[in-house]
Structures are given as C-alpha cells and as structure tokens.
N, CA, C and O atoms as a printed pandas DataFrame, in Angstrom:
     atom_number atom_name residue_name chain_id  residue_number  x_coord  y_coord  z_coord
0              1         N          UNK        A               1  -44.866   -1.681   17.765
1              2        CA          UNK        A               1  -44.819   -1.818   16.322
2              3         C          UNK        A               1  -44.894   -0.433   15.696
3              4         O          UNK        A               1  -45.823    0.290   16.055
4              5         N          UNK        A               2  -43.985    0.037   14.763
5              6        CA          UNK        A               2  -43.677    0.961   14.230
6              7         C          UNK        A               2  -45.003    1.515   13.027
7              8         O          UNK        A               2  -45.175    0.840   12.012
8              9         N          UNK        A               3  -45.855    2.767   13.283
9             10        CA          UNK        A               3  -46.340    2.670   12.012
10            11         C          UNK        A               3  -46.001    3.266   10.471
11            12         O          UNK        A               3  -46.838    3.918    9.846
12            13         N          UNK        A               4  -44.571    2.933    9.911
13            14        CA          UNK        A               4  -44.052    2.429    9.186
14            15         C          UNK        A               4  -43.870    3.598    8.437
15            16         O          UNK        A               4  -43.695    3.254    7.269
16            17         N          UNK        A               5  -43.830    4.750    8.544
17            18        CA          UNK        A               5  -43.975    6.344    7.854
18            19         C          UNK        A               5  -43.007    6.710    8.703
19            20         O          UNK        A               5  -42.551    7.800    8.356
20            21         N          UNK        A               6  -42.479    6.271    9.685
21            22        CA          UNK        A               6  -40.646    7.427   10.311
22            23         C          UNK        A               6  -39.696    6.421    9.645
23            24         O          UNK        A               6  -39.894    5.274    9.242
24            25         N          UNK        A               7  -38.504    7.273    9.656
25            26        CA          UNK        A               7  -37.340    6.930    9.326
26            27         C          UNK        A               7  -36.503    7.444   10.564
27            28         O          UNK        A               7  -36.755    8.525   11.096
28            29         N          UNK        A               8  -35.530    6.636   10.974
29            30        CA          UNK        A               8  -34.738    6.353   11.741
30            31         C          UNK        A               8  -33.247    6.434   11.272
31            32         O          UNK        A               8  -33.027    5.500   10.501
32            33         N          UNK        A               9  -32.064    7.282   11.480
33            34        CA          UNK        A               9  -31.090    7.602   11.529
34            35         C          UNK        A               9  -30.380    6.540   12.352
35            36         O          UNK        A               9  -30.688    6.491   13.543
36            37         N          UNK        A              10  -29.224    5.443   11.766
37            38        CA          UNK        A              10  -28.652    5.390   12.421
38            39         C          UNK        A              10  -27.477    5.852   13.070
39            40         O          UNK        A              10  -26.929    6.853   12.610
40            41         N          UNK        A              11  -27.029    5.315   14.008
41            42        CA          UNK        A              11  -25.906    6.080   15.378
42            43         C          UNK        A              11  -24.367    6.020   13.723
43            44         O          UNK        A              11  -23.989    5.128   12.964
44            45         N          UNK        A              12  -23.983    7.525   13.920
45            46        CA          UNK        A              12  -22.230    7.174   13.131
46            47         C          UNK        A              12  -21.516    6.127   14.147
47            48         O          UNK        A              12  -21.955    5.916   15.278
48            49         N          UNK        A              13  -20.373    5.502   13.615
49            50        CA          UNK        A              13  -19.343    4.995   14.218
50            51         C          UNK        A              13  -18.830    5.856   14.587
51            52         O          UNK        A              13  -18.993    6.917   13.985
52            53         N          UNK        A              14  -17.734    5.793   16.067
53            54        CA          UNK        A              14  -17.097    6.626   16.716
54            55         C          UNK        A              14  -16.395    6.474   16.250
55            56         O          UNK        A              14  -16.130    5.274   16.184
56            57         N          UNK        A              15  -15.584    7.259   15.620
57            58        CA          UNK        A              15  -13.994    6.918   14.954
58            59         C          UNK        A              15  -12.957    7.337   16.255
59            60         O          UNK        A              15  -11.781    7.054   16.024
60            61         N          UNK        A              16  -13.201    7.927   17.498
61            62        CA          UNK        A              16  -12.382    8.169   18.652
62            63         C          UNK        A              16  -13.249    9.282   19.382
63            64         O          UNK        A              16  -13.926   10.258   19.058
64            65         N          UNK        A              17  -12.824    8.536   20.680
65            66        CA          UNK        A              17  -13.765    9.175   21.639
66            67         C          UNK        A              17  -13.247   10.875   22.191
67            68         O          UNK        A              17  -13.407   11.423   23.282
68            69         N          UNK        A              18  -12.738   11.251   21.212
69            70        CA          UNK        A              18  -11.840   12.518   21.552
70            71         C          UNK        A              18  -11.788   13.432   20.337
71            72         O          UNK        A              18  -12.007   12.984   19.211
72            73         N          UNK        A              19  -11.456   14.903   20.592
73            74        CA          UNK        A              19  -11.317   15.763   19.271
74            75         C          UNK        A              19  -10.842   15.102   18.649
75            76         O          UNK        A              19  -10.552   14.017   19.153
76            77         N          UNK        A              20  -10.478   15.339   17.208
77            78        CA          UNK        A              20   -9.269   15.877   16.240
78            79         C          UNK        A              20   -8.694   17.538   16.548
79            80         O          UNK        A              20   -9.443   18.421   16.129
80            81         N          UNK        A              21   -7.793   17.850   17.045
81            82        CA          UNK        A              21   -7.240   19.003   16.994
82            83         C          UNK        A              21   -5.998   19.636   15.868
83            84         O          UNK        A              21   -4.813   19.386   16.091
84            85         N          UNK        A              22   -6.318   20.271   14.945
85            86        CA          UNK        A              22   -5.527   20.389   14.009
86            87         C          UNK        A              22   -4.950   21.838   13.478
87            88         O          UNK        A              22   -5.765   22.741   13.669
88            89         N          UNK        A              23   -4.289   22.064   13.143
89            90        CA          UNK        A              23   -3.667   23.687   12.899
90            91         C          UNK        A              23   -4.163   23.872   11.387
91            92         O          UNK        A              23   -3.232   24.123   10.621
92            93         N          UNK        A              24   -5.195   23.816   10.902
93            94        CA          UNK        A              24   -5.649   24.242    9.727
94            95         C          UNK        A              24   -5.346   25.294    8.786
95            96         O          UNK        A              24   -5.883   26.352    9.114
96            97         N          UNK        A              25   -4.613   25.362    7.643
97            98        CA          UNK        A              25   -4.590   26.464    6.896
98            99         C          UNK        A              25   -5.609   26.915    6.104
99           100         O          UNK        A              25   -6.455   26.141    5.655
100          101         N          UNK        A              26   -5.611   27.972    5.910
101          102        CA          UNK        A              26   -6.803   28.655    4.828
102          103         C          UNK        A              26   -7.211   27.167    3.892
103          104         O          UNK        A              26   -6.438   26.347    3.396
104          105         N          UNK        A              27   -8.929   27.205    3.882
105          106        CA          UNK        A              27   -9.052   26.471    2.456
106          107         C          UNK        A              27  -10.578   25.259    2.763
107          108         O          UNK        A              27  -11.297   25.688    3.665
108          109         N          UNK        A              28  -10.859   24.487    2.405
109          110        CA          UNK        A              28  -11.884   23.879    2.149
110          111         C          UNK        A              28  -11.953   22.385    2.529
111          112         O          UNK        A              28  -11.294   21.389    2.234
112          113         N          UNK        A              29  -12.542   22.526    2.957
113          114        CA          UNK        A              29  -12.129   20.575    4.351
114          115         C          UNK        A              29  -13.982   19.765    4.046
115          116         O          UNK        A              29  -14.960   20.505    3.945
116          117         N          UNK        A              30  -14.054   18.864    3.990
117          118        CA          UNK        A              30  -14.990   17.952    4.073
118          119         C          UNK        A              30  -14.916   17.605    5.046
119          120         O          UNK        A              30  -13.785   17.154    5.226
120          121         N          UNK        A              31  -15.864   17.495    6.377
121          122        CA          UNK        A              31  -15.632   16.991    7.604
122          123         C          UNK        A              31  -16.402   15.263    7.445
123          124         O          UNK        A              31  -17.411   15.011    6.786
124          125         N          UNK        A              32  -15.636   14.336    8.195
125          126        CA          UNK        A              32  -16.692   12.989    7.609
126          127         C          UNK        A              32  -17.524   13.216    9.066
127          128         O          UNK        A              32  -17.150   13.747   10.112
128          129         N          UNK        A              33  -18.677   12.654    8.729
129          130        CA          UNK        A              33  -19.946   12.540    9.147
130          131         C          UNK        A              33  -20.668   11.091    9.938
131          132         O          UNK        A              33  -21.570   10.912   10.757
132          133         N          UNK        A              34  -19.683   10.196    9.158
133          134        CA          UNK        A              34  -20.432    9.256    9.438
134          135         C          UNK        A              34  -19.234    7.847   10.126
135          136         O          UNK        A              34  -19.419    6.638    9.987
136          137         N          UNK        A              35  -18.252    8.410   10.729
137          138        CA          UNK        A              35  -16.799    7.578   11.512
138          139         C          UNK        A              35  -16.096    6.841   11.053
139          140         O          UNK        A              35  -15.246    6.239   11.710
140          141         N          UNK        A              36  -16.368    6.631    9.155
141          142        CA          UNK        A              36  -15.802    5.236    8.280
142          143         C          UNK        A              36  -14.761    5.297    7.767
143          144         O          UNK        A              36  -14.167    4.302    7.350
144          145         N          UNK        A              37  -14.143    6.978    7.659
145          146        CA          UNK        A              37  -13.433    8.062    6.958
146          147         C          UNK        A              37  -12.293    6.987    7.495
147          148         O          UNK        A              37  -12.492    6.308    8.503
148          149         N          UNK        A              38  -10.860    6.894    6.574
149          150        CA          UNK        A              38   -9.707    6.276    7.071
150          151         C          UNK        A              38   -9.007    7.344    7.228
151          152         O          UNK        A              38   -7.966    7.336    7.884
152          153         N          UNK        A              39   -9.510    8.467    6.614
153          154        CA          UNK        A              39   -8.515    9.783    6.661
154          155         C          UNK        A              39   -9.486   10.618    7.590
155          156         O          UNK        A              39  -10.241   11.461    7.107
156          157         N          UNK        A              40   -9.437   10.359    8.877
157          158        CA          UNK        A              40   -9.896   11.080    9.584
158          159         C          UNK        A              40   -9.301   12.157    9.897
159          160         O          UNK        A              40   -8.081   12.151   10.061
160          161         N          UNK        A              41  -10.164   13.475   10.066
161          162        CA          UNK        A              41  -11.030   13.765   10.715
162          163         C          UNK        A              41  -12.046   14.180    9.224
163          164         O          UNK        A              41  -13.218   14.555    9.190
164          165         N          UNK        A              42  -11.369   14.015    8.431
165          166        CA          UNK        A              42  -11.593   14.238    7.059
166          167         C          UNK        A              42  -12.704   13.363    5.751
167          168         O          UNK        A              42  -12.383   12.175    5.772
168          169         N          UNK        A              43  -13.548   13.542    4.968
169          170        CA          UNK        A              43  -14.090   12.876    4.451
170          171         C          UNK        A              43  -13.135   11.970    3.097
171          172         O          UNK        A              43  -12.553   12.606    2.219
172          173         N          UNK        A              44  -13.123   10.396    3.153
173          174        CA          UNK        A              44  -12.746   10.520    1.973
174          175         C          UNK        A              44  -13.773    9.459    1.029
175          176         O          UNK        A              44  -13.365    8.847    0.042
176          177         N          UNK        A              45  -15.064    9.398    1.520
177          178        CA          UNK        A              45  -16.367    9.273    0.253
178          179         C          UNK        A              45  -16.912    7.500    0.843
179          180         O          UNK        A              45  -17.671    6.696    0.302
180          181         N          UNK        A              46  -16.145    7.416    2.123
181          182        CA          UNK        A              46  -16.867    6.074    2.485
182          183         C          UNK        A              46  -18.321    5.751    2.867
183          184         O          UNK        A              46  -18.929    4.681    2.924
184          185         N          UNK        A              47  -18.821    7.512    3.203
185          186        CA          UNK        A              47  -20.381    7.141    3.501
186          187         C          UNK        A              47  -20.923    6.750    2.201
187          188         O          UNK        A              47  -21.891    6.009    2.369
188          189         N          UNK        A              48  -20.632    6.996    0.805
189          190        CA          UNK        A              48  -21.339    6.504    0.187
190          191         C          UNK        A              48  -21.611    4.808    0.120
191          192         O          UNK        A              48  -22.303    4.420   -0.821
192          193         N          UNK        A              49  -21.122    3.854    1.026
193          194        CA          UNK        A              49  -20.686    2.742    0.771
194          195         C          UNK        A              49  -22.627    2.189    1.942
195          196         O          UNK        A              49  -23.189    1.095    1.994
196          197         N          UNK        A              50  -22.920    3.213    2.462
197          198        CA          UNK        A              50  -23.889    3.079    3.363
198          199         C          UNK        A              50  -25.328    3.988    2.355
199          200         O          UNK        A              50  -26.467    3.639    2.046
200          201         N          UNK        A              51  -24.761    4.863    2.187
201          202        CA          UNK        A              51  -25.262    6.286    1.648
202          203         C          UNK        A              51  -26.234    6.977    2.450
203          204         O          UNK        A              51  -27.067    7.655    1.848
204          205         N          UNK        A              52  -26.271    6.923    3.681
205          206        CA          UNK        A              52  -26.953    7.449    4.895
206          207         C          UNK        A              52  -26.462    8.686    5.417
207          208         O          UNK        A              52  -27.214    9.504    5.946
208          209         N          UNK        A              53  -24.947    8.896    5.263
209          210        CA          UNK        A              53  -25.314   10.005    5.830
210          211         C          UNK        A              53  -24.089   11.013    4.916
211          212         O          UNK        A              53  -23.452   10.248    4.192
212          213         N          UNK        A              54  -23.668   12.284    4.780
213          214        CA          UNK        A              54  -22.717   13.188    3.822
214          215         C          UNK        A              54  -21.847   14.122    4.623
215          216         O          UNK        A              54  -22.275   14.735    5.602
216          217         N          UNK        A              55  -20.698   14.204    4.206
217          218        CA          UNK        A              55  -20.070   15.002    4.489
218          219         C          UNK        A              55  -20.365   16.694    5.194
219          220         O          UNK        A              55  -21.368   17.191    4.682
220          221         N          UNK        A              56  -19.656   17.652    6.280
221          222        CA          UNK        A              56  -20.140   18.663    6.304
222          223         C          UNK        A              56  -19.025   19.347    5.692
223          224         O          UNK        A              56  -17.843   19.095    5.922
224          225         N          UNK        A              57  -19.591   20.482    4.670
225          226        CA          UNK        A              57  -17.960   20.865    4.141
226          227         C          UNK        A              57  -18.271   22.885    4.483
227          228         O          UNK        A              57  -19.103   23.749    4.204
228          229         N          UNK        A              58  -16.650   22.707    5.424
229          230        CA          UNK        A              58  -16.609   23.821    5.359
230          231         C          UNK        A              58  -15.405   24.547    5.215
231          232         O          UNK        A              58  -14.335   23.939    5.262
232          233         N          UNK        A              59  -15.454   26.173    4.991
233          234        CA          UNK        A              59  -14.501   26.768    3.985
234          235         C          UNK        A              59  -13.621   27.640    5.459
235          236         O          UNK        A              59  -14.293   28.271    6.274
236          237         N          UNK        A              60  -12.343   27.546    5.564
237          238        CA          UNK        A              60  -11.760   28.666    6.772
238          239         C          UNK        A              60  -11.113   29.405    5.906
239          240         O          UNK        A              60  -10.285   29.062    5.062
240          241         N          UNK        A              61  -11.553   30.481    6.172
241          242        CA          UNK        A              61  -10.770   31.716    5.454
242          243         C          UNK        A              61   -9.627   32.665    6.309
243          244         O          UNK        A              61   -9.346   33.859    6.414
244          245         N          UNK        A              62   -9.238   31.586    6.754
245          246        CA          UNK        A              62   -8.060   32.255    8.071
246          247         C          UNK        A              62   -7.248   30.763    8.540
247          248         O          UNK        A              62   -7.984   29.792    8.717
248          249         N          UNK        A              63   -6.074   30.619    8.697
249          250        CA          UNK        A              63   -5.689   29.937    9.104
250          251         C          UNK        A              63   -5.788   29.787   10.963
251          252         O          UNK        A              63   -5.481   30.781   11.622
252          253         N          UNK        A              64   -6.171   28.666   11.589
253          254        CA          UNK        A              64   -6.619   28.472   13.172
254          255         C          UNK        A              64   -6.629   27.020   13.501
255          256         O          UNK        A              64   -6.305   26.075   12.781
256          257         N          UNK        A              65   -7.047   27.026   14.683
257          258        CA          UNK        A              65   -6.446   25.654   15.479
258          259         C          UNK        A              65   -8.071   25.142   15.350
259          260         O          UNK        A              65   -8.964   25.948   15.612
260          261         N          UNK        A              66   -8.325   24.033   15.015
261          262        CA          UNK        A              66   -9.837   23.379   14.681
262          263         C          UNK        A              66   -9.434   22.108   15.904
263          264         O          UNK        A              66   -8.378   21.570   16.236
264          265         N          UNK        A              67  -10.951   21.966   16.369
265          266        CA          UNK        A              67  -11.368   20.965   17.630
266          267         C          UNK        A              67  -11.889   20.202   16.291
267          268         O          UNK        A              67  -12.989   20.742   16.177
268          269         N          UNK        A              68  -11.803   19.354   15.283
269          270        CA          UNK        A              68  -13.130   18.283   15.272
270          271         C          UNK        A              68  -13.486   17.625   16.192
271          272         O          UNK        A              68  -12.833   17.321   17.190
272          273         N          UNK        A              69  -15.125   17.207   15.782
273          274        CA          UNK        A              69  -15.875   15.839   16.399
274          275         C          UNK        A              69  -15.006   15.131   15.911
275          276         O          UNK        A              69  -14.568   15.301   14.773
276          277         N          UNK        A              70  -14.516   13.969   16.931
277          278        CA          UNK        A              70  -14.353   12.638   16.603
278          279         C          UNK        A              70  -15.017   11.809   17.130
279          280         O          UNK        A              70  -14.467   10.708   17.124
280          281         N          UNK        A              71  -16.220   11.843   17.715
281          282        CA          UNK        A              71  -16.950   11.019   18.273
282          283         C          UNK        A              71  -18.419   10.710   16.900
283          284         O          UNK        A              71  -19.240    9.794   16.858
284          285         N          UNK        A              72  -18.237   11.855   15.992
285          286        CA          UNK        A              72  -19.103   11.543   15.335
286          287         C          UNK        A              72  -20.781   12.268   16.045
287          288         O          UNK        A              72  -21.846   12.270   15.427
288          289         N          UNK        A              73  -20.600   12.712   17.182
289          290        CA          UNK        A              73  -22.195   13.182   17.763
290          291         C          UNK        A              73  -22.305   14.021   18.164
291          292         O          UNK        A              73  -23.323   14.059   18.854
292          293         N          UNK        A              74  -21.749   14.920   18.146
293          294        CA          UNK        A              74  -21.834   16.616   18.612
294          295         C          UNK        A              74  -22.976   17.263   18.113
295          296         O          UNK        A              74  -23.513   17.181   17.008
296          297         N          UNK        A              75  -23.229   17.854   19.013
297          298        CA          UNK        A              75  -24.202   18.881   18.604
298          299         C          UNK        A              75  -24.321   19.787   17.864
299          300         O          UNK        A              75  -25.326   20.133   17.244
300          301         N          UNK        A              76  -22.980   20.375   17.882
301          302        CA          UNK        A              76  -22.674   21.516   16.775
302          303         C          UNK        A              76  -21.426   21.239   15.412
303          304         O          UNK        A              76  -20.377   21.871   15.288
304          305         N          UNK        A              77  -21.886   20.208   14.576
305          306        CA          UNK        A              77  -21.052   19.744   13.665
306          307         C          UNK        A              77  -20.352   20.651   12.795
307          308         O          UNK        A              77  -20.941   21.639   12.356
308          309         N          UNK        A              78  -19.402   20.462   12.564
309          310        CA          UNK        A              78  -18.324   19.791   12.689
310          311         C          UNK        A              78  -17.407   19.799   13.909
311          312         O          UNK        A              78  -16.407   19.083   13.952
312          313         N          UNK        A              79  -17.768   20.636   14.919
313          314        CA          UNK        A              79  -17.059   20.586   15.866
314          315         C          UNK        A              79  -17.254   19.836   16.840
315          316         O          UNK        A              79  -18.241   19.105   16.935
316          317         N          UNK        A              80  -15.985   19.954   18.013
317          318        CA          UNK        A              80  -16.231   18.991   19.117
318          319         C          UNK        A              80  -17.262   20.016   19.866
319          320         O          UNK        A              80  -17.149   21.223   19.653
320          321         N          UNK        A              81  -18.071   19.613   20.576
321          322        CA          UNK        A              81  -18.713   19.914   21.868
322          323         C          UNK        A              81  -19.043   19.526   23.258
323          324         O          UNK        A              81  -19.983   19.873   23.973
324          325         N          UNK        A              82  -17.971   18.661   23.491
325          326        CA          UNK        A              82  -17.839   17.823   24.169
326          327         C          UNK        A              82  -18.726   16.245   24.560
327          328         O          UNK        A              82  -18.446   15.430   25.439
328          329         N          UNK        A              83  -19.579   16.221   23.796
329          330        CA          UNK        A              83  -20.820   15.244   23.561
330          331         C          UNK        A              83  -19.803   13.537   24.132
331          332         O          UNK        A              83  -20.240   12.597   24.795
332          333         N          UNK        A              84  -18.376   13.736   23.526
333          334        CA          UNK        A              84  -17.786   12.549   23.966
334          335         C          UNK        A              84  -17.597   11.927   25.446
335          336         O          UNK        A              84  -17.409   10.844   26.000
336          337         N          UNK        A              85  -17.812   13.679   25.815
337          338        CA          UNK        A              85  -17.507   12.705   27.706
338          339         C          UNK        A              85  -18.875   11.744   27.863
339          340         O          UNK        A              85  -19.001   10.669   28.450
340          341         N          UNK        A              86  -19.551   12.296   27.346
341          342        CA          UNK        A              86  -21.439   11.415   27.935
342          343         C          UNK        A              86  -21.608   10.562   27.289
343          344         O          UNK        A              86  -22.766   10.211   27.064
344          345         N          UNK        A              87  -20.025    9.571   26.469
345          346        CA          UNK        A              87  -21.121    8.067   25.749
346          347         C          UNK        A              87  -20.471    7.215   26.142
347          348         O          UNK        A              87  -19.261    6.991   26.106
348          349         N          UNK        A              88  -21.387    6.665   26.575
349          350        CA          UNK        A              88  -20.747    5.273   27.090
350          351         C          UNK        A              88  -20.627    4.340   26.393
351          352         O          UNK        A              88  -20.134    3.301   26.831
C-alpha cells in the first residue's frame, strides 16, 4: 500500500519501436514526448488531452541528419539511444 505522497509517471506509448531518422533543416522542432503525436516524430499538442507529460523543444542551428526517439524512452531525449532494442 502506497503511502500516498509519490507520484508515479506513467510509461509514453511507443509510437514505433525504432528511430525517426530525418534530414532536418535549420529551425525549431517540438519533439512529442508522450507517443500520441499523429505527426510523428513531432509534437502536435495531443499530450494535452492526458496533460502528463510536454513536449521537448529544440532549436538546430545547422542543418543535419536527426535519430529521434520513437520508442518514446530514451535516456537522452529527444534522441534515440537505443533504449528500443531492450523493450519488450
């Protein structure tokens, strides 16, 4: 029995058990956070429908080839880190 003072995170949905790999140009990306996104790898405001968990937004000031998480559980968000090979 829980004594009732933690809060508990739940697990994101996997939106795919694999990167997003994308050729990104310069500019400002919302990464979704929480696997509900239809425009994946991308946020487009469905966590609020939970409101648990937010977007990570970050800025590339260079155009480059981006790994997202698509598993939603990486360690080092927004990116992949391979966290997908280990879920079963």
């Amino acid at each position: 029995m829980s004594g009732g003072g933690e809060h508990v995170e739940p697990d994101p949905k996997i939106a795919q058990a694999k990167p997003y790999v994308v050729d990104e140009p310069v500019g400002k990306r919302a990464w979704c956070s929480c696997g509900e996104s239809k425009s994946q790898p991308y946020c487009d405001g469905s966590h609020k429908l939970a409101g648990l968990f937010r977007p990570i937004k970050v800025e590339l000031p260079e155009a480059k080839r981006v790994s997202w998480c698509g598993c939603k559980h990486t360690q080092t968000p927004p990116y992949c880190d391979g966290t997908h090979k280990t879920l079963g």
